[in-house]
N, C-alpha and C positions, 0 to 999 in steps of 0.2 A: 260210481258217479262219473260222468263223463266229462265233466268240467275238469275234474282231477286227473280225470287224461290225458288232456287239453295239456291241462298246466305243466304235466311230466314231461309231454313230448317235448315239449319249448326247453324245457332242461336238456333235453337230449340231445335234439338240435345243436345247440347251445357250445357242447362239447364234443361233439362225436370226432367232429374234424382234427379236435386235438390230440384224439387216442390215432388216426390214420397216418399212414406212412406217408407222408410228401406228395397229398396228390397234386396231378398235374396242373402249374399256376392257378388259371380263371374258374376251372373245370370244379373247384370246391364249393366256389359261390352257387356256383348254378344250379350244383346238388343240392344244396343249401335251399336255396332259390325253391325246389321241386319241391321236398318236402314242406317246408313250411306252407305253400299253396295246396298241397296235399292237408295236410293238418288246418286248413283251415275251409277247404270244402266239405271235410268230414264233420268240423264243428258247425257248421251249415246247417246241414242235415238234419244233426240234431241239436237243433238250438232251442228247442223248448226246454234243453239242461243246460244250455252256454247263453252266458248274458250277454248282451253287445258292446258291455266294456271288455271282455275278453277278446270277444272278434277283433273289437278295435285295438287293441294291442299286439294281436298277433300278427296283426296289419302292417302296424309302425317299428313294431322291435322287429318282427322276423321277416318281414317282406322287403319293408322298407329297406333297412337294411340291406342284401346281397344285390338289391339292384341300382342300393347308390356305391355300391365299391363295385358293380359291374361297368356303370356308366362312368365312373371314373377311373377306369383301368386304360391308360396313355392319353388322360385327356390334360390339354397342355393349355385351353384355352384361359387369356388372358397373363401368360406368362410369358416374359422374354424370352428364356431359354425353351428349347425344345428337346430337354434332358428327358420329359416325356416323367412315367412313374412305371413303378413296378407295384405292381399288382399287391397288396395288404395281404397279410397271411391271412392263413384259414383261421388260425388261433391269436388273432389279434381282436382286440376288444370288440365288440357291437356298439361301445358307446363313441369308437373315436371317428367323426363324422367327414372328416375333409382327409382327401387325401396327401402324400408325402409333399407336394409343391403347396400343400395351402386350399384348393381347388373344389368346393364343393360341386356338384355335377348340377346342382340347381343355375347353376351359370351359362348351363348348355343351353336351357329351356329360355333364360333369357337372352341368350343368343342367338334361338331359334324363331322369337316373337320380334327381334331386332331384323333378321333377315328375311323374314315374311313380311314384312309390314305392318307387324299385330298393330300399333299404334291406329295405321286407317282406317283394321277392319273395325276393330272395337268404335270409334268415329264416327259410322256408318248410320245412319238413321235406325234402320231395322233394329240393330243393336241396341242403342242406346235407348230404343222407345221398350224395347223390352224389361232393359234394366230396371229403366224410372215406373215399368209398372209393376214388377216383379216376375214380370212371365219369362217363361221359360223356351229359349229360341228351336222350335223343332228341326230333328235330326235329321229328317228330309230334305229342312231348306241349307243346310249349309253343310259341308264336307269334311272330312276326317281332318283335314290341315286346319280348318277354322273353326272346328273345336275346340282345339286344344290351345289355338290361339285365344281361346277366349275363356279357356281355362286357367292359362297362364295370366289371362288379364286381370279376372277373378279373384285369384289367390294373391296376386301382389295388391289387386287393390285393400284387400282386406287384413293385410297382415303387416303394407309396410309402412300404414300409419304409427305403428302399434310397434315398429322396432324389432319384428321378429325375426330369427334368423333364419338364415338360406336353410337346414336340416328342417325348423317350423313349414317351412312354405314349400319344402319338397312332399314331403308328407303330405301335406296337405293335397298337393295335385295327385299325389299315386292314389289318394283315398276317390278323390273326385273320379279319376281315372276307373275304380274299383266299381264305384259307386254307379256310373254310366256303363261301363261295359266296354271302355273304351280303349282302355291302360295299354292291350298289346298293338293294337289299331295305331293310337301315338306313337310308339318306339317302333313303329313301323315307317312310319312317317320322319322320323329322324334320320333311322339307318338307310330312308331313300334320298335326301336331302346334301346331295352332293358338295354345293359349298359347303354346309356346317360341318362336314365328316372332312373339307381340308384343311379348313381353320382351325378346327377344333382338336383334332386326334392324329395322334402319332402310327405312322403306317402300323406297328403292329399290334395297333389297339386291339380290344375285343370286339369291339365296334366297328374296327374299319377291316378285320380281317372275317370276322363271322358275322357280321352284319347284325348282331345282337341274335340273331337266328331262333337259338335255345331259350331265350328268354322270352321272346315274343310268344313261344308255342307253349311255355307256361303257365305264364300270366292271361292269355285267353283261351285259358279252361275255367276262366272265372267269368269270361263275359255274357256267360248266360246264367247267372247266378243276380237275383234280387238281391242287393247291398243295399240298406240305408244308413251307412254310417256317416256319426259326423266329423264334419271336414273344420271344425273352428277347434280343436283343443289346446293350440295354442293361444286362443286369444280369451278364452273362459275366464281369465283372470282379473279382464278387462270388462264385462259383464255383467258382476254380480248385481242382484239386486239393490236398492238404497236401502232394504230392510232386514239384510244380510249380512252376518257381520263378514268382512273382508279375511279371509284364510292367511293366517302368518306362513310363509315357505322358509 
């Protein structure tokens, strides 16, 4: 069964790093990073045996993951010091979300809608008439920067009435990201955005010295792949119907 292939790899994943001798710093993530997009193009293919809670998980544990301890590797933004961070081992948890200063990377993205002026674009008539009807603003009329600006607008609007945190609302955008085709186009977009790469990161970030490079050539080998995953599973909780009983956690 292929689903139990699925599931085995993500075990493998999982650990491999910890049987390897010291690879070198970032250089584990990214492998990381490969295969799990590997293992989830594969489930693609054949997804008439993989349900799309799978997908979706392999998304947010294995994706999500290496590229929020990528994006956080020397990011200092919002901190006095610029003691900067060392990079998370390879064999440190999947679940420990912010890096050594505190810093989750979902901070970049809102320092990146700060320093574009996401506020005006979202503002905008076009925008806003689209919202109020539900349409969908075509990828002709607006640009790889005001995408994601309005991705970023998107995801907080929806998640920070609701208290979720910065790791909920990251996810959220790498899905939207996954889901458009958009994902390595964005972190392309970052790593050309020269204020936020001086505010934000420490010279020998991963980002300020490889430009995120290897990630981006990753991550879009999914952009021609149909995604429809959903992007609210943080907020499902908040959802249920009145004629449902409420799930105890």
């Amino acid at each position: 069964m292929f689903q139990v292939f699925v599931i085995n790899s993500l075990r493998v994943i999982g650990c491999h790093w910890q049987r390897a001798d010291k690879p070198p710093t970032f250089m584990c993530h990214v492998r990381k990073l490969e295969e799990s997009v590997d293992n989830l193009i594969r489930a693609y293919s054949c997804k008439q045996d993989v349900s799309q809670e799978l997908l979706l998980e392999m998304v947010r544990k294995r994706i999500a993951g290496p590229l929020r301890v990528l994006l956080g590797h020397g990011l200092r933004l919002g901190k006095k010091e610029s003691s900067g961070l060392a990079l998370v081992s390879c064999t440190s948890s999947s679940n420990r979300h912010n890096n050594k200063n505190g810093v989750h990377p979902w901070v970049l993205f809102v320092e990146f809608y700060r320093l574009q002026h996401g506020k005006s674009f979202t503002e905008q008539p076009q925008y806003q008439l689209s919202q109020s009807f539900g349409l969908r603003i075509q990828r002709q009329s607006i640009n790889t920067k005001q995408s994601l600006l309005s991705c970023i607008h998107k995801v907080r609007e929806s998640h920070e009435p609701f208290k979720r945190s910065s790791d909920a609302k990251f996810k959220a955008l790498i899905i939207h990201g996954i889901n458009d085709g958009m994902l390595g186009q964005w972190f392309r977009v970052l790593a050309h955005c020269d204020t936020l790469q001086q505010s934000a990161y420490e010279p020998w970030s991963y980002m300020t010295k490889h430009g995120f490079s290897d990630a981006i050539k990753i991550v879009e080998r999914l952009s021609n792949i149909k995604f429809d995953l959903p992007t609210d599973v943080a907020l499902r909780v908040f959802h249920v119907p009145e004629d449902t009983e409420t799930p105890i956690y």
